[in-house]
C-alpha positions as CSV (number, residue, x, y, z in Angstrom):
1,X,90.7,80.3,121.6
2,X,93.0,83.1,119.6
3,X,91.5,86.2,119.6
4,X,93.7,88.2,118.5
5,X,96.9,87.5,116.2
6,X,99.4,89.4,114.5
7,X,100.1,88.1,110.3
8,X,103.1,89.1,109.0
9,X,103.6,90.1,105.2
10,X,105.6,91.5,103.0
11,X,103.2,93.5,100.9
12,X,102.8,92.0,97.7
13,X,99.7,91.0,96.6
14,X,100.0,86.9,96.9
15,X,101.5,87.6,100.4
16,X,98.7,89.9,101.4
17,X,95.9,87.1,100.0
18,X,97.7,84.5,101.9
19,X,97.5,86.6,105.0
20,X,93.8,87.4,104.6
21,X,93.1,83.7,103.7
22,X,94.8,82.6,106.9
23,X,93.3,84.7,108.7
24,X,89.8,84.1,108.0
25,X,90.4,80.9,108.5
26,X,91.5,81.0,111.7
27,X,88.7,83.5,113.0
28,X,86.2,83.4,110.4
29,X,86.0,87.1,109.6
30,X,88.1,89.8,109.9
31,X,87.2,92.6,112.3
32,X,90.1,94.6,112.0
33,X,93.0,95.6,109.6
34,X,95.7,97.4,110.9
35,X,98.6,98.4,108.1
36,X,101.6,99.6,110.0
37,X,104.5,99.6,107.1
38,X,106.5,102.3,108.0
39,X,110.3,102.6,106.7
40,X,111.8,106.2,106.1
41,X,114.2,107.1,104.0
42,X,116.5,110.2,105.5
43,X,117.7,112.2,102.5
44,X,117.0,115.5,100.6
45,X,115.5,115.5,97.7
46,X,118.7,116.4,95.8
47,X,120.6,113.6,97.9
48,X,118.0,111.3,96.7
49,X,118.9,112.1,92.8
50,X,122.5,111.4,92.6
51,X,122.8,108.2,91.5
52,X,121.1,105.2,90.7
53,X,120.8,103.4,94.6
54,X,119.4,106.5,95.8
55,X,117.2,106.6,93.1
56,X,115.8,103.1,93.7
57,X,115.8,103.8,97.6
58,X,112.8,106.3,96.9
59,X,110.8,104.3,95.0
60,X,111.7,101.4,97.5
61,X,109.9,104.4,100.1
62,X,106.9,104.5,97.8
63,X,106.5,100.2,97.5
64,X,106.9,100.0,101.4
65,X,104.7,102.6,103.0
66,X,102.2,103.4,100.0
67,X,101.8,100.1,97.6
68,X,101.9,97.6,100.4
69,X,99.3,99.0,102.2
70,X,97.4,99.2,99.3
71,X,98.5,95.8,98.6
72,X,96.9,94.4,101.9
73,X,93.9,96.4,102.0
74,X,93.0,95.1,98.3
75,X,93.3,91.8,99.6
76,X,90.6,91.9,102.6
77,X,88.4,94.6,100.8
78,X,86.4,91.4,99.4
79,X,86.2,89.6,102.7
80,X,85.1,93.0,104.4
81,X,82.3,93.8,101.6
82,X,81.4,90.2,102.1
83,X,80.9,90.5,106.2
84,X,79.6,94.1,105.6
85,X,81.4,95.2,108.7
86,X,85.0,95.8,109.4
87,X,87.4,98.5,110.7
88,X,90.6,99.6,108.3
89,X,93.4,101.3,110.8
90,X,95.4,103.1,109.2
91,X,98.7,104.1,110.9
92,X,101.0,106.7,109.2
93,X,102.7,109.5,110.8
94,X,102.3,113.4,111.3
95,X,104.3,113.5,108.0
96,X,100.8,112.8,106.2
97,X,100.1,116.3,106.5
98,X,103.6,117.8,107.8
99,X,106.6,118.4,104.7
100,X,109.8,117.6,106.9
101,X,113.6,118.2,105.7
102,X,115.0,115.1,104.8
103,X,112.0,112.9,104.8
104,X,110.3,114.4,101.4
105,X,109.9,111.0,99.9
106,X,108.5,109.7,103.3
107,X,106.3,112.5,103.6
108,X,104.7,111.9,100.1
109,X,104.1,108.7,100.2
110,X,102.6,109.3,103.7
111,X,100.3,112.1,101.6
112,X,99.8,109.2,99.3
113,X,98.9,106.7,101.8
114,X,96.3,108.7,103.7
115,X,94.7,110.5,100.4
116,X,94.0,107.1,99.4
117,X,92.8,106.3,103.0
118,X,90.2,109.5,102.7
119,X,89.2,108.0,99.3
120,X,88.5,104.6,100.1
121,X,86.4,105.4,103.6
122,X,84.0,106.9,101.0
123,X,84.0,103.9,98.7
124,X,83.0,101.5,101.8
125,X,81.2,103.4,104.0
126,X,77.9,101.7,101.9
127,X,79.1,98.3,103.2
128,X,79.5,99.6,107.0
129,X,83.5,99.5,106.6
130,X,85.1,102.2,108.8
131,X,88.8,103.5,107.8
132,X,90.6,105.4,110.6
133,X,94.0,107.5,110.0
134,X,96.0,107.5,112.7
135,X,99.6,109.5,112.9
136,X,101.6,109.5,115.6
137,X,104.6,111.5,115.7
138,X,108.1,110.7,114.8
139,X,109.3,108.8,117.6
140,X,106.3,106.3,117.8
141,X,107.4,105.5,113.9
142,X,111.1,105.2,114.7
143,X,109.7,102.0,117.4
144,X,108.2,100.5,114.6
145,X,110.1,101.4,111.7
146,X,113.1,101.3,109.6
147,X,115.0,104.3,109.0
148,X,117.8,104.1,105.5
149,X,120.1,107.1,105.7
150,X,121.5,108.2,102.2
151,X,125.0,109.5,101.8
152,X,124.7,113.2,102.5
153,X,126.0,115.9,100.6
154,X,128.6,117.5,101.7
155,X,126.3,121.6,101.5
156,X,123.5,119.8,103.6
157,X,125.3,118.5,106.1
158,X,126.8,122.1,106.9
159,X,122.8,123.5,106.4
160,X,121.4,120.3,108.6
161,X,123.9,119.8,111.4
162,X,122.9,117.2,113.6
């Protein structure tokens, strides 16, 4: 019998019920949630301003590692109140609580993600939920992530060299 078994998604909210549903209905409950979205954006702020697809690449940053999260942890909340038991895991990155050059959007929607996190643990702990941050440093999140490099600015390349 499965034990274990890995759902994928792609954050929004039908996708995250349908994972949920099929889930439960292949074990019953839900034991444990682990969101591991992680895509990062490498650009300075400025180098994130200068024209509409940089633009939209930020808030793409915010949907994937903030919303989509959110997203999935909405969805099994109800199942989890429901079982009164179950363990979020959170994993996000030492950029929840480090500003880095070149990953300011990644780093706030990391902040985001794990304010959120700190919020939440309170809101379930009545229901015997546990939610658990985990941040690993950069190169466990370039393993599991995507990285999007903007085109660079000519002055940050010279202050940034590789």
């Amino acid at each position: 019998k499965d034990r274990i078994r890995g759902i994928r998604c792609d954050g929004n909210m039908s996708s995250c019920i349908s994972a949920v549903t099929d889930a439960v209905a292949v074990f019953g409950r839900i034991d444990i949630l682990l969101c591991c979205r992680s895509e990062a954006v490498v650009a300075t702020v400025e180098e994130l301003s200068t024209n509409p697809h940089t633009q939209s690449l930020a808030r793409q940053q915010f949907e994937s590692n903030f919303f989509s999260q959110v997203n999935f942890i909405k969805a099994a909340l109800p199942q989890l109140r429901k079982q009164h038991t179950g363990h979020i895991i959170a994993l996000t990155s030492t950029c929840g609580h480090l500003g880095t050059p070149g990953l300011s959007i990644f780093s706030a929607a990391t902040w985001g993600f794990e304010g959120y996190c700190d919020s939440l643990a309170y809101e379930v702990a009545p229901f015997n939920i546990k939610v658990t941050v985990v941040q690993p440093n950069m190169e466990i999140q370039s393993l599991t992530g995507r990285l999007t490099f903007a085109p660079q600015i000519p002055a940050y390349v010279d202050a940034y060299p590789a």
